[in-house]
Structures are given as C-alpha cells and as structure tokens.
MARBA-3410 file (N, C-alpha, C, O; in Angstrom, 1 decimal):
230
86.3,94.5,72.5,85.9,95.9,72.8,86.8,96.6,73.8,87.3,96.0,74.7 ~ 87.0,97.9,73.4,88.4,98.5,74.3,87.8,98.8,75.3,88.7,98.6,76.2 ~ 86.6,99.2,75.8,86.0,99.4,77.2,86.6,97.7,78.3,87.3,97.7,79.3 ~ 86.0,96.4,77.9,85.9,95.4,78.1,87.6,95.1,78.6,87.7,94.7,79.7 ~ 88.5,95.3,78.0,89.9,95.2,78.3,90.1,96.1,79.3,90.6,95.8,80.4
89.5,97.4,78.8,90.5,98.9,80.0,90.0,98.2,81.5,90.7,98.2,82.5 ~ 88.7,97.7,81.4,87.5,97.5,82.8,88.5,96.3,83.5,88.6,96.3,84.7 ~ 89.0,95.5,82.7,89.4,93.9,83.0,91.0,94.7,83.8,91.4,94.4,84.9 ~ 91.6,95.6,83.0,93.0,96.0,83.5,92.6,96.8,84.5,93.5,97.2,85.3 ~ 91.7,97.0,84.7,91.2,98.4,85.9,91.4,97.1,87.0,92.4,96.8,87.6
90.3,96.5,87.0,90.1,95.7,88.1,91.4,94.3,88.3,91.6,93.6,89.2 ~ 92.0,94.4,87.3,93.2,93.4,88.2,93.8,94.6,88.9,94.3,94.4,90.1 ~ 93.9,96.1,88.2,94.7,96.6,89.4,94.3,97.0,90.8,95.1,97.3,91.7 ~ 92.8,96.9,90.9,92.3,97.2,92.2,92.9,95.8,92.8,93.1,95.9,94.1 ~ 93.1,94.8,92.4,93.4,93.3,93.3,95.1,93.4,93.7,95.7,92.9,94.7
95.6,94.2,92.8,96.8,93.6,92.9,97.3,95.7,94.3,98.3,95.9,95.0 ~ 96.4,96.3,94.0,96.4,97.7,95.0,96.0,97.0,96.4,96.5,97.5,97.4 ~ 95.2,96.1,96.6,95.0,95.8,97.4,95.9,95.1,98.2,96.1,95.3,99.3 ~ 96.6,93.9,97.0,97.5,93.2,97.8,98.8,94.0,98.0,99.4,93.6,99.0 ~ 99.4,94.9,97.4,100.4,95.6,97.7,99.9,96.7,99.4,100.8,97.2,100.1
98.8,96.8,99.5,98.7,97.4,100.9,98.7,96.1,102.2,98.9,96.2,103.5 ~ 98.6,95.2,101.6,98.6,94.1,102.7,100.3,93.8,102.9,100.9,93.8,103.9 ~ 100.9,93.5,101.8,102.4,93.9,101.4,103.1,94.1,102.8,103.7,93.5,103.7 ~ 102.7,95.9,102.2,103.6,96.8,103.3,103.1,96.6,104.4,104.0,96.7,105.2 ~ 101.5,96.2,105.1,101.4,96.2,106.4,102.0,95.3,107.1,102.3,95.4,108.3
102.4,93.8,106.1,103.4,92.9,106.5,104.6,92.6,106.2,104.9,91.5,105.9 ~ 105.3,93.5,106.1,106.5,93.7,105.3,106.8,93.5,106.6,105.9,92.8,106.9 ~ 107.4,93.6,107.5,108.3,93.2,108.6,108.0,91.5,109.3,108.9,90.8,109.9 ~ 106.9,91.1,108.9,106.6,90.0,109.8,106.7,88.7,108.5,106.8,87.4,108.6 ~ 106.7,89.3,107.5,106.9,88.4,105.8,105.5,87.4,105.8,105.6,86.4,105.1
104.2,87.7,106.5,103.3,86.8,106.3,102.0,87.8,105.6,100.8,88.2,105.9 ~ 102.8,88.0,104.5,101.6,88.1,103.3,101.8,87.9,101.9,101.8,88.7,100.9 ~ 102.1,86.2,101.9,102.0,85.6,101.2,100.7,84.0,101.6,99.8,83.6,100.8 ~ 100.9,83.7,102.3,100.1,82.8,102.4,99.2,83.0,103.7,98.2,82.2,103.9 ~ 99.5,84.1,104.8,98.2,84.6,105.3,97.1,84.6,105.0,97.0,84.9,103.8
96.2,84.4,105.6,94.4,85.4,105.2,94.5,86.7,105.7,95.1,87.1,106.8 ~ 93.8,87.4,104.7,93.7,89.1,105.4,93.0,88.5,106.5,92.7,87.4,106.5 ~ 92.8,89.7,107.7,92.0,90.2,108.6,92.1,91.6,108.9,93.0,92.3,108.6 ~ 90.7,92.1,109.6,90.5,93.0,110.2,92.0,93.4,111.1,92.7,92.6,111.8 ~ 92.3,95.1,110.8,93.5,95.4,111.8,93.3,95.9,113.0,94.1,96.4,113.8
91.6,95.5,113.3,91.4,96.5,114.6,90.8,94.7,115.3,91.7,94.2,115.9 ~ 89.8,93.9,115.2,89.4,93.1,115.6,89.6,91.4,115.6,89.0,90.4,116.0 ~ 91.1,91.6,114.8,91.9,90.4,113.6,91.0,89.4,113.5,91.4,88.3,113.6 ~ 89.7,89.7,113.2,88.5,88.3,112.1,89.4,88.1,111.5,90.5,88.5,111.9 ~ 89.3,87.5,110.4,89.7,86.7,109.3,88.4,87.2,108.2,87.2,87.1,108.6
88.7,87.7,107.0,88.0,88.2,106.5,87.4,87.1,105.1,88.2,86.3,104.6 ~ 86.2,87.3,104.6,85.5,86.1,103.8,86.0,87.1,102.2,86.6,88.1,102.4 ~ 85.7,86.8,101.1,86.1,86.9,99.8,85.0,88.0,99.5,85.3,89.0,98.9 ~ 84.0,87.9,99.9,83.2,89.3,99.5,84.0,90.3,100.7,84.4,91.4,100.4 ~ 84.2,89.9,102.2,84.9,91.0,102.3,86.2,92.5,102.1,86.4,93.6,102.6
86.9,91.0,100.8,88.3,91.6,100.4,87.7,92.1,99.1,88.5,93.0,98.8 ~ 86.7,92.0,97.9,86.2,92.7,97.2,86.9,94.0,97.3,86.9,94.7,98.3 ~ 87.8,94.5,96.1,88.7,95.9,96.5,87.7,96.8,96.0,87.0,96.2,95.0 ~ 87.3,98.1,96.4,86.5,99.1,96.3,85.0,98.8,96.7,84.3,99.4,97.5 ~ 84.6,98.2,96.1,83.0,97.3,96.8,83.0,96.8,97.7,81.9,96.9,98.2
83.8,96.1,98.4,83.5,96.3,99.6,83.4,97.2,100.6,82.6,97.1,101.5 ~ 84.5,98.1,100.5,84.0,99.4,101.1,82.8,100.7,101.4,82.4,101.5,102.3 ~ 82.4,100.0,99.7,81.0,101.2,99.6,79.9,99.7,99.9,78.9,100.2,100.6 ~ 79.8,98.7,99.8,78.5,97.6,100.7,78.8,97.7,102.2,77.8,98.0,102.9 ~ 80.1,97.6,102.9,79.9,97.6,104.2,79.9,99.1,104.8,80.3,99.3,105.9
79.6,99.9,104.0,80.0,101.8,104.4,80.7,102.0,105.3,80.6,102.7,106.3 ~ 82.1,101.0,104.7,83.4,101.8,104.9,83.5,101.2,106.2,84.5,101.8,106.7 ~ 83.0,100.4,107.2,83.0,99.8,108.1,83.9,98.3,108.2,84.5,97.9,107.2 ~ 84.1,97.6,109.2,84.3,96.4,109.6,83.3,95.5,109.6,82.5,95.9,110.4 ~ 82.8,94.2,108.9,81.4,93.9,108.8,81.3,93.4,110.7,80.3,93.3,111.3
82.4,93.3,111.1,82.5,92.2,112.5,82.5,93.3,113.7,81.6,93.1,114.5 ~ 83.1,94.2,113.8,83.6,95.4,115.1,83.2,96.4,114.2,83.6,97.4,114.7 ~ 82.6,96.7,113.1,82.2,97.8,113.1,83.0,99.3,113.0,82.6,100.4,112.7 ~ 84.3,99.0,113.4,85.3,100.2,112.9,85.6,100.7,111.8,85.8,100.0,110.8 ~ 85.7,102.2,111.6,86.1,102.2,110.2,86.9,102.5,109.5,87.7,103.4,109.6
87.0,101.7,108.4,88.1,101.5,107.4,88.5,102.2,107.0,87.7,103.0,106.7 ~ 89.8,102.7,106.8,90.6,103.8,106.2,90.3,104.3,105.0,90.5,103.6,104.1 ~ 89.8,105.5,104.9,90.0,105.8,103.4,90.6,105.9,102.8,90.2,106.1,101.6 ~ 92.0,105.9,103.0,92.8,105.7,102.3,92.9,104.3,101.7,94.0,104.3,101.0 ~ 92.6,103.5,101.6,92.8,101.8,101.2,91.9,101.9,99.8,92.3,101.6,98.7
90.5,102.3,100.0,90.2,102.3,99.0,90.7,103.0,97.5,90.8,102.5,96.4 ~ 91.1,104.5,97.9,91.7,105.2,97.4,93.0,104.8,96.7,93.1,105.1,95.5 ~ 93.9,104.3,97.3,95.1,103.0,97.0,94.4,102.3,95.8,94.8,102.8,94.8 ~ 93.5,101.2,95.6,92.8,100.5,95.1,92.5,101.0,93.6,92.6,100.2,92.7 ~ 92.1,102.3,93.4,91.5,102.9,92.3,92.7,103.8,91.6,92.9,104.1,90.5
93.6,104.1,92.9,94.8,104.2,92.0,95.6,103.3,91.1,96.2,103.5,90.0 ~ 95.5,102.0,92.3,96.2,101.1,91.7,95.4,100.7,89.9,96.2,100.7,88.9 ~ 94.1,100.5,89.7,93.2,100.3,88.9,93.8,101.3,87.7,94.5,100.8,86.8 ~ 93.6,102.5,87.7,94.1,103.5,87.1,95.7,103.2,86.2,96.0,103.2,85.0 ~ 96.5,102.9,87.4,98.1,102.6,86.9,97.9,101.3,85.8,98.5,101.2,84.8
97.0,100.6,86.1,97.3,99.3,85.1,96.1,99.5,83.6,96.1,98.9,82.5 ~ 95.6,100.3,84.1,94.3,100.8,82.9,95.1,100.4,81.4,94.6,99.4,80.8 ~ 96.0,101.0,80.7,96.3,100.5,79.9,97.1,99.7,79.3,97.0,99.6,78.1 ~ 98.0,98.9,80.1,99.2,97.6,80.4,98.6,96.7,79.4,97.5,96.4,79.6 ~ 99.1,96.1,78.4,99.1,95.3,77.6,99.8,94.0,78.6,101.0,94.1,78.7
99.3,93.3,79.1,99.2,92.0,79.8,99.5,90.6,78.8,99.6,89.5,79.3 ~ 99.6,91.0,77.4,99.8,89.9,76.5,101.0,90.1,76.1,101.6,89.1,76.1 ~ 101.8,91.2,75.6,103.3,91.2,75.9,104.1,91.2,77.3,103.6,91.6,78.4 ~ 105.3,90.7,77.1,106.3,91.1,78.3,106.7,92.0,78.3,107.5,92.2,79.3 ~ 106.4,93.4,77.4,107.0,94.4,78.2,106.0,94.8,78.4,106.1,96.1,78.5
105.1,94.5,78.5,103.7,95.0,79.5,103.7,94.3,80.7,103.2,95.0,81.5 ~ 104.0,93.2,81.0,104.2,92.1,82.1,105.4,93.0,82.8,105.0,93.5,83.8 ~ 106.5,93.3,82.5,107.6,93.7,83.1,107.1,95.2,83.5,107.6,95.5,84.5 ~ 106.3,96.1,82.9,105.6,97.2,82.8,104.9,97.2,84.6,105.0,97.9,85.6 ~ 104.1,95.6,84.1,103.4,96.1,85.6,104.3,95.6,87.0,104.4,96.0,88.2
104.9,94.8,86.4,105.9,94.8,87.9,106.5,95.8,88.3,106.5,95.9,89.6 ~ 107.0,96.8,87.5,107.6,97.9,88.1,106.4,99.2,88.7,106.6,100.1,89.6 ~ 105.2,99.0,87.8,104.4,99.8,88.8,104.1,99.4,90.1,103.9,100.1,91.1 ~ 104.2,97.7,90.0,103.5,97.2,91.2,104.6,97.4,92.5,104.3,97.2,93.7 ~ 105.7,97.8,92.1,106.9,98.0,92.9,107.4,99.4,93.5,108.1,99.7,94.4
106.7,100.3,92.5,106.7,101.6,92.8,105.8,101.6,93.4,105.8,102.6,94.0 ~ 104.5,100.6,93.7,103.5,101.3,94.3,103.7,100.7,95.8,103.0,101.2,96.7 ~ 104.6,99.9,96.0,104.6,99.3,97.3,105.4,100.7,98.3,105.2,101.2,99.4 ~ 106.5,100.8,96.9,107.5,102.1,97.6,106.3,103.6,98.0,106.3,104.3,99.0 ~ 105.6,103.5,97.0,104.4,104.6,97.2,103.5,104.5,98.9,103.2,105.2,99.8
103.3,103.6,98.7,102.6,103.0,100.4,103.2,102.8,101.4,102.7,103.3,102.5 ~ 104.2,102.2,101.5,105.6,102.4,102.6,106.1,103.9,102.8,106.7,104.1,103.9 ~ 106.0,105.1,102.0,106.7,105.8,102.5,105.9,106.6,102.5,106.5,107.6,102.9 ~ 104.4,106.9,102.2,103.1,107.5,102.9,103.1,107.1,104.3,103.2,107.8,105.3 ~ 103.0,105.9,104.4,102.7,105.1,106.0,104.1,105.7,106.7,103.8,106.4,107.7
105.9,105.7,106.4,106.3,105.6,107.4,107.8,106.9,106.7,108.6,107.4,107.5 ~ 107.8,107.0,105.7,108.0,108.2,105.1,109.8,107.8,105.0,110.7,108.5,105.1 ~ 109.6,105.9,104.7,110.9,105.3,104.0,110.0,104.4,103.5,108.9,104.2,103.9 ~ 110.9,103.9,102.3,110.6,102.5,102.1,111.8,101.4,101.9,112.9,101.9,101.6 ~ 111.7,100.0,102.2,112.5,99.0,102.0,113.0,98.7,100.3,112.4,98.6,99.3
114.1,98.8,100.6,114.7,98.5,98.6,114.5,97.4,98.5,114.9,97.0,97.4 ~ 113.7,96.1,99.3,114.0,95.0,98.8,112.0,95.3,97.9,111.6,94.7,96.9 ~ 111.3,96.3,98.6,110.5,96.9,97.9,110.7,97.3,95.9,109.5,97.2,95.5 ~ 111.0,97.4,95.5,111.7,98.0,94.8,113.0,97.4,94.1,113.6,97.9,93.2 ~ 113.3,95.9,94.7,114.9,95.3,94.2,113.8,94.6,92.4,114.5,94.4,91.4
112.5,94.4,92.5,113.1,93.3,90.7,112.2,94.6,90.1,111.4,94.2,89.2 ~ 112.1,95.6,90.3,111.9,97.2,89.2,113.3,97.0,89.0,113.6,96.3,88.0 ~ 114.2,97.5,89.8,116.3,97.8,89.9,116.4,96.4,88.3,116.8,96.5,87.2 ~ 115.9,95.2,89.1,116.5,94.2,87.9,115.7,94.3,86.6,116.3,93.9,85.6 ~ 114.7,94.7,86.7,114.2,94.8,85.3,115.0,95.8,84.4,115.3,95.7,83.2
115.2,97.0,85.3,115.9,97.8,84.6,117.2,97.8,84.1,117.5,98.3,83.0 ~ 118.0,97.1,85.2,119.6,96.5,84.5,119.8,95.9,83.5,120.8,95.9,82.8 ~ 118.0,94.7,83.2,117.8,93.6,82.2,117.8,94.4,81.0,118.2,93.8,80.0 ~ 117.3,95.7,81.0,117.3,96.4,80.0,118.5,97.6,79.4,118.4,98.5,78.6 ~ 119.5,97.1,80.5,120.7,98.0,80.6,121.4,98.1,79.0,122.3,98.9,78.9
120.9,97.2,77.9,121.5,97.7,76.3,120.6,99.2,76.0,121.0,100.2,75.3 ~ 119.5,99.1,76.5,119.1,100.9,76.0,119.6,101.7,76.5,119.0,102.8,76.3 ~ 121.0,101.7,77.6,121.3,103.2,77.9,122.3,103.3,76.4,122.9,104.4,76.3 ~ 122.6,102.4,75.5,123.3,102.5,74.6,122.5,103.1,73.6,123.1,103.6,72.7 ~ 121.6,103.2,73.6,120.3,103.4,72.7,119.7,105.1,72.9,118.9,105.6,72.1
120.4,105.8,74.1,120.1,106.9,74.9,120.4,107.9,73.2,121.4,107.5,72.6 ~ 119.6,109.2,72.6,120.4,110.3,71.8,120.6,111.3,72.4,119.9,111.3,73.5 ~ 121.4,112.5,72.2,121.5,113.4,72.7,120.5,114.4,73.3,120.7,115.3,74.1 ~ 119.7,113.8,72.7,118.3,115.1,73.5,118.0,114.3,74.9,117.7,114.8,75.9 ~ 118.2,112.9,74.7,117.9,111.9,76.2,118.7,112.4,77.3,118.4,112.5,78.5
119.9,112.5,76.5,120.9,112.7,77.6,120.8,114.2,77.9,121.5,114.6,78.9 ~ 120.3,115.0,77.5,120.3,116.6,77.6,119.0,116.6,78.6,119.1,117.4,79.5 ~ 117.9,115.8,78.6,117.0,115.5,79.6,117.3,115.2,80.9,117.1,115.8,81.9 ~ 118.1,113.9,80.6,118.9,113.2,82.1,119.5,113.7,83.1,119.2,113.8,84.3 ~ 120.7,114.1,82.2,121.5,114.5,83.4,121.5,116.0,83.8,122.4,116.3,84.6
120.6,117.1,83.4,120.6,118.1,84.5,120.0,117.5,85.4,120.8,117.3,86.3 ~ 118.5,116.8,85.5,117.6,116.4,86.4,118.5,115.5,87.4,118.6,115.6,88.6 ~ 119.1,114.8,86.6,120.1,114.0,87.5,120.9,114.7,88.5,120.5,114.6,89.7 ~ 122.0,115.4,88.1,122.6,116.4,88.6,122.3,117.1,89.8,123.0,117.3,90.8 ~ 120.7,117.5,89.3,119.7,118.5,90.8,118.8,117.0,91.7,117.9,117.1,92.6
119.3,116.2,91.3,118.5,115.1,92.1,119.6,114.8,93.0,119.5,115.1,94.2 ~ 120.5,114.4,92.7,121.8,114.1,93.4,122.3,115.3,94.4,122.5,115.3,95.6 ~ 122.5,116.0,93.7,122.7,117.2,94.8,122.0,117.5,95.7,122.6,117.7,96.7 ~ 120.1,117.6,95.8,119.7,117.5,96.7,119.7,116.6,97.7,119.8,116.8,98.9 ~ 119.8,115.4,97.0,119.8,114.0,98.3,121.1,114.7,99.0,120.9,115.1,100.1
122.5,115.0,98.4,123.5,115.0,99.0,123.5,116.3,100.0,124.5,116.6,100.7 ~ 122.3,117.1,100.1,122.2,118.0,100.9,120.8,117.9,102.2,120.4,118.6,103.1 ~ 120.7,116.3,101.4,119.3,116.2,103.1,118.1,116.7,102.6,117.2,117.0,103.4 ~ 117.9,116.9,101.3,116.2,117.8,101.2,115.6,116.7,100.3,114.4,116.7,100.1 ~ 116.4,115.6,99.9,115.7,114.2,99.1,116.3,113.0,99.8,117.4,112.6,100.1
115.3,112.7,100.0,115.9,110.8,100.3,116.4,110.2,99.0,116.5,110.8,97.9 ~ 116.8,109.2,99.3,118.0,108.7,98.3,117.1,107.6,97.3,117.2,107.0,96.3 ~ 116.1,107.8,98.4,114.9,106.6,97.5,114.1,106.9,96.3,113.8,106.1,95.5 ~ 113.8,108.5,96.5,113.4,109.2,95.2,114.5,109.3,94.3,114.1,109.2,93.2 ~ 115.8,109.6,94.3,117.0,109.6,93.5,116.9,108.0,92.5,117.3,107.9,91.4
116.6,107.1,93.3,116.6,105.9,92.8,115.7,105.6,92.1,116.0,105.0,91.0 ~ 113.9,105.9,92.4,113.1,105.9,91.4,113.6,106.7,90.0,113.9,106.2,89.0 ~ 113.6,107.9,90.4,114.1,108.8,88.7,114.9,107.3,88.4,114.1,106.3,88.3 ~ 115.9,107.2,88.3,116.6,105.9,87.7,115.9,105.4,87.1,115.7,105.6,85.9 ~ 115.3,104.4,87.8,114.2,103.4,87.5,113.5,104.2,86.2,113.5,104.3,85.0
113.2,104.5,86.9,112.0,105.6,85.7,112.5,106.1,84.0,111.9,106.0,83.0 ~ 113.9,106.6,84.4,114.7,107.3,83.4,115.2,106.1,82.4,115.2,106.1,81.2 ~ 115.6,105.3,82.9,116.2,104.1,82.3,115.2,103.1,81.7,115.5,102.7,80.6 ~ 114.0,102.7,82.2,112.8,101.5,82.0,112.4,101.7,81.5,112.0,100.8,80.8 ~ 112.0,103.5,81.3,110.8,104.2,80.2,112.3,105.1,79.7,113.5,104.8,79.4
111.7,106.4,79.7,112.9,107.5,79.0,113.2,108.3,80.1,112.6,108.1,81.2 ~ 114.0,109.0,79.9,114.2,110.2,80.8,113.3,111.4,80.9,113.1,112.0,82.0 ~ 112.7,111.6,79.3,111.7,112.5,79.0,110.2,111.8,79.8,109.4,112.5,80.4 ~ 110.1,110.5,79.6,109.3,110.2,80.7,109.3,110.4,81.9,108.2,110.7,82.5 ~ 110.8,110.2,82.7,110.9,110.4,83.7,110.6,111.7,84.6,109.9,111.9,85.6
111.4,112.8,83.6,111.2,113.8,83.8,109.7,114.6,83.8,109.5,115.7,84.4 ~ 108.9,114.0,83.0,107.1,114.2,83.1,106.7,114.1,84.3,106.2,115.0,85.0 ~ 106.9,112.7,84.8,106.4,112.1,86.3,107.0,112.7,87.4,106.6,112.4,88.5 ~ 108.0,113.6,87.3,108.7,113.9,88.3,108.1,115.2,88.3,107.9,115.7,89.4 ~ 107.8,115.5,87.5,106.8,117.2,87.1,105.4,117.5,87.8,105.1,118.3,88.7
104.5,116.5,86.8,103.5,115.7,87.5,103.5,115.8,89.0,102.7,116.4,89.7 ~ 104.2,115.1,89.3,104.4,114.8,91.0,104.4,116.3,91.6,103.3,116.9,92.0 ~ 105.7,116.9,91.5,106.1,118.3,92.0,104.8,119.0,91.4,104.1,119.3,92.4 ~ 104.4,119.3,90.6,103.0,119.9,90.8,101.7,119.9,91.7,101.0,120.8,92.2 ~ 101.8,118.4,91.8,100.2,117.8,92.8,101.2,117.9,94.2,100.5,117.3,95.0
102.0,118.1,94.8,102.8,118.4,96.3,102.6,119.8,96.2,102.2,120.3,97.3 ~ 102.9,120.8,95.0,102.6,122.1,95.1,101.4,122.6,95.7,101.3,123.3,96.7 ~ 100.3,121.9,94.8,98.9,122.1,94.4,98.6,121.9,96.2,98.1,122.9,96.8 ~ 99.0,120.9,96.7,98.4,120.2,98.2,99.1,121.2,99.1,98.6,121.4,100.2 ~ 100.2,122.0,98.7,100.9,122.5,100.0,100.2,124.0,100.3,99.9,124.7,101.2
100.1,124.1,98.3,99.1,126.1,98.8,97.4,125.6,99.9,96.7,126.1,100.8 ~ 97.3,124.4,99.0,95.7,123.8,100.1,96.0,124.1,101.6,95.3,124.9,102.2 ~ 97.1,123.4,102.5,97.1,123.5,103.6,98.7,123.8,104.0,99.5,123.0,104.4 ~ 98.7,125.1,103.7,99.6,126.0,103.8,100.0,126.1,105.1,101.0,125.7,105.6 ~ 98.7,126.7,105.6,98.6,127.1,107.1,98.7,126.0,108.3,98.5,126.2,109.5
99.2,124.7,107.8,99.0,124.0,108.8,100.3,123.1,108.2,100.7,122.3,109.1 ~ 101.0,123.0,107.2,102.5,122.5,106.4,103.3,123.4,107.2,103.1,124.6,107.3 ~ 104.3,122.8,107.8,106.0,123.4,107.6,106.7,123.0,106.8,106.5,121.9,106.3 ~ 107.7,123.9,106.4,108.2,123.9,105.3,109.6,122.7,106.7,110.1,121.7,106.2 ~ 109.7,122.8,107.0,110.8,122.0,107.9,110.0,120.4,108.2,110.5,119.3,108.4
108.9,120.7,108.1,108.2,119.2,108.0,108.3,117.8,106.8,107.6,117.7,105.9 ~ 109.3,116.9,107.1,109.9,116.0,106.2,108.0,115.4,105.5,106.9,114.9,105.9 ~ 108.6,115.7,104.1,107.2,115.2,103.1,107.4,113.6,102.6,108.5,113.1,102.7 ~ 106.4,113.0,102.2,106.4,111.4,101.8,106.3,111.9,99.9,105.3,112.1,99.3 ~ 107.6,112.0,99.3,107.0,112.4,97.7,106.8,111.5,97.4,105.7,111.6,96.9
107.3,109.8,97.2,106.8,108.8,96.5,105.1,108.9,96.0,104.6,109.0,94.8 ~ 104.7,108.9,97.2,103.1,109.0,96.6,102.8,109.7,95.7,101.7,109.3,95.1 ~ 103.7,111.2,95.1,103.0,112.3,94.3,103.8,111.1,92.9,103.5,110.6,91.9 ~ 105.0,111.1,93.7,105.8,110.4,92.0,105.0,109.5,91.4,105.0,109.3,90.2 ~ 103.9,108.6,92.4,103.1,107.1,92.0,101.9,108.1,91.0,101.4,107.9,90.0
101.9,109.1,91.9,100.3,109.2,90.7,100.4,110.3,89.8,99.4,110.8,89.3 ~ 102.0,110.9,89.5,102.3,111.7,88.3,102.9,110.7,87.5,103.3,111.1,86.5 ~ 103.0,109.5,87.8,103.7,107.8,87.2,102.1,107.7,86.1,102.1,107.8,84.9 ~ 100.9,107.3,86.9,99.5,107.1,86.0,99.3,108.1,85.4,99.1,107.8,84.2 ~ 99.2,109.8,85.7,98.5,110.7,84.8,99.9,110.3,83.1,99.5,110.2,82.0
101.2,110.3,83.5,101.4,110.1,82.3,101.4,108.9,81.7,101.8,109.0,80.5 ~ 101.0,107.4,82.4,101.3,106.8,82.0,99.1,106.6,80.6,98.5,106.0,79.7 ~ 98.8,107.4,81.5,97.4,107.5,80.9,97.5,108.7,79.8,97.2,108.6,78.6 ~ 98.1,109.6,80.4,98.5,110.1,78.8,99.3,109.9,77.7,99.3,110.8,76.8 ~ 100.4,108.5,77.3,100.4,108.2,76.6,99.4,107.3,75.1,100.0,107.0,74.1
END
C-alpha cells in the first residue's frame, strides 16, 4: 500500500534529519559517528525513546527529560523536513540510494549554513562525486537544457563574483543542474527565491537588506516542494 511505503520513507527521513543535525553540531570535533547523543545544555547521555525524532519532542513538551531546558524548535522542524525530502525516494533502486545521499548532503549544507551561514565542502564532497559519476549525462544535455543552464549559470557566477552569493550556492545549482536537470534545478532555485521573498516582506521591518542571508535552507526546502511535485 502507497500510504505504508510514503510513512516508512517519511520516517527513515526523520532518523536520518536527525542524524544530519548531530552531524553539523560535531562536525569540528568528528565524534558523531560512534558518540551517544546528549543533552547540549546538561550533556546526559540520552536513552532511545529520548532520540525518538519528532515524538520525542511533543512526549517530553519540547523539554530536556533531565535539566528541563528547552529544546529548539528548530530540530524538530529539521526532522519533518528531512521526512518530507525522502517521502518519495525509491530505496530499492540506486538511483534512489544515490538520490538520497545527495539530499542527505544538501541537507547537512542546509543546517551548517542556517547555524553559521557557511558550510564545509567536505559536507557536500560525495553529492560533487555522485555527480561527476554521472558526468556521461552532461552529453545527454538538448538544447532547451542548455538554454536553461547557462543564463542561470551566468547570473549565478556573476553574483558570487560580485560578493552577493557565496560560492556554496553556485556549487549546489551544479549539483542540482547536473544530478537532476537544469530545468529542475532552475525550479528549486525559484522555489527557494520565493520562500526568502515571502519571509523578507514578513519581517521587513526588522531585515537589512545589508544583512548577509543563510539561502541554503530556502534551496533545501524549494529542493522537497519540487521534489514532491514530481
């Protein structure tokens, strides 16, 4: 049953949103691989119902079960996005397997540069190799692809080269344009630049326009609305 699948892909993505936020919070120290989570205010060591991604948040109301502090809302949030990104990932082919590595890589880039407004390429280095691995489809590119590409290209490059883009968004389009299409790419870059629009008229009054923005995050979830509307 298609419910039964979408539910099963929802929830590996909340596990795997989860572990990509533990990722980046140890990305400098490299112990989040065989660590135990803990608390970041009280460092318990946390038990398996307390890493529950989304449920535990709404059982302990968003609290610490141990100090009682409370949990970011943003983590959950992370979680159901992540859930969402993998909703329809066919996990029984490889290019559904290769599919979710590169979300799961975009999403690390998505969380790193919310939190610190860069992210590390080693974030981001086996999306780059999946995409090289796939480097016979830029042979495969028709004219309408390339009529896609390279203006966006063109205005992507020039901004970085003028300081109003990091060079790390230039790199996703890549990723993006090359792994999926350019026409895809060009969706998610839309998507994105829409939901930054949408948030900037919200708090207008309190945004500078001189105030350096985190876009990965809009690109991560203009990435699901089209990867959900396919």
């Amino acid at each position: 049953m298609a419910w039964i699948y979408q539910l099963t892909n929802f929830l590996i993505g909340t596990c795997l949103a989860s572990h990509a936020c533990v990722v980046c919070d140890r990305f400098d120290t490299g112990d989040f691989i065989w660590g135990r989570s803990r608390c970041d205010f009280c460092l318990t060591k946390l038990t398996l119902v307390d890493e529950l991604p989304i449920l535990s948040y709404c059982f302990l109301h968003g609290k610490c079960r141990y100090c009682q502090r409370s949990i970011p809302i943003k983590l959950p949030l992370i979680e159901f996005l992540g859930g969402l990104a993998y909703l329809k990932i066919d996990f029984s082919q490889m290019t559904g397997i290769a599919t979710a590595i590169v979300i799961f890589c975009l999403l690390l880039a998505a969380i790193s540069d919310y939190d610190r407004l860069e992210f590390h390429l080693a974030m981001i280095f086996p999306a780059l190799l999946l995409t090289l691995l796939r480097f016979k489809h830029l042979f495969k590119l028709q004219l309408g692809d390339l009529i896609e590409l390279i203006p966006i290209l063109l205005v992507l490059f020039f901004y970085t080269m003028q300081k109003k883009l990091g060079s790390g968004d230039l790199i996703i389009y890549l990723i993006l344009a090359f792994f999926f299409t350019p026409h895809f790419a060009n969706l998610v870059f839309l998507f994105g630049s829409f939901l930054l629009l949408f948030q900037f008229f919200l708090k207008r009054k309190t945004w500078s326009l001189q105030k350096q923005i985190a876009f990965v995050p809009y690109i991560f979830v203009g990435l699901i609305i089209q990867l959900l509307l396919q």
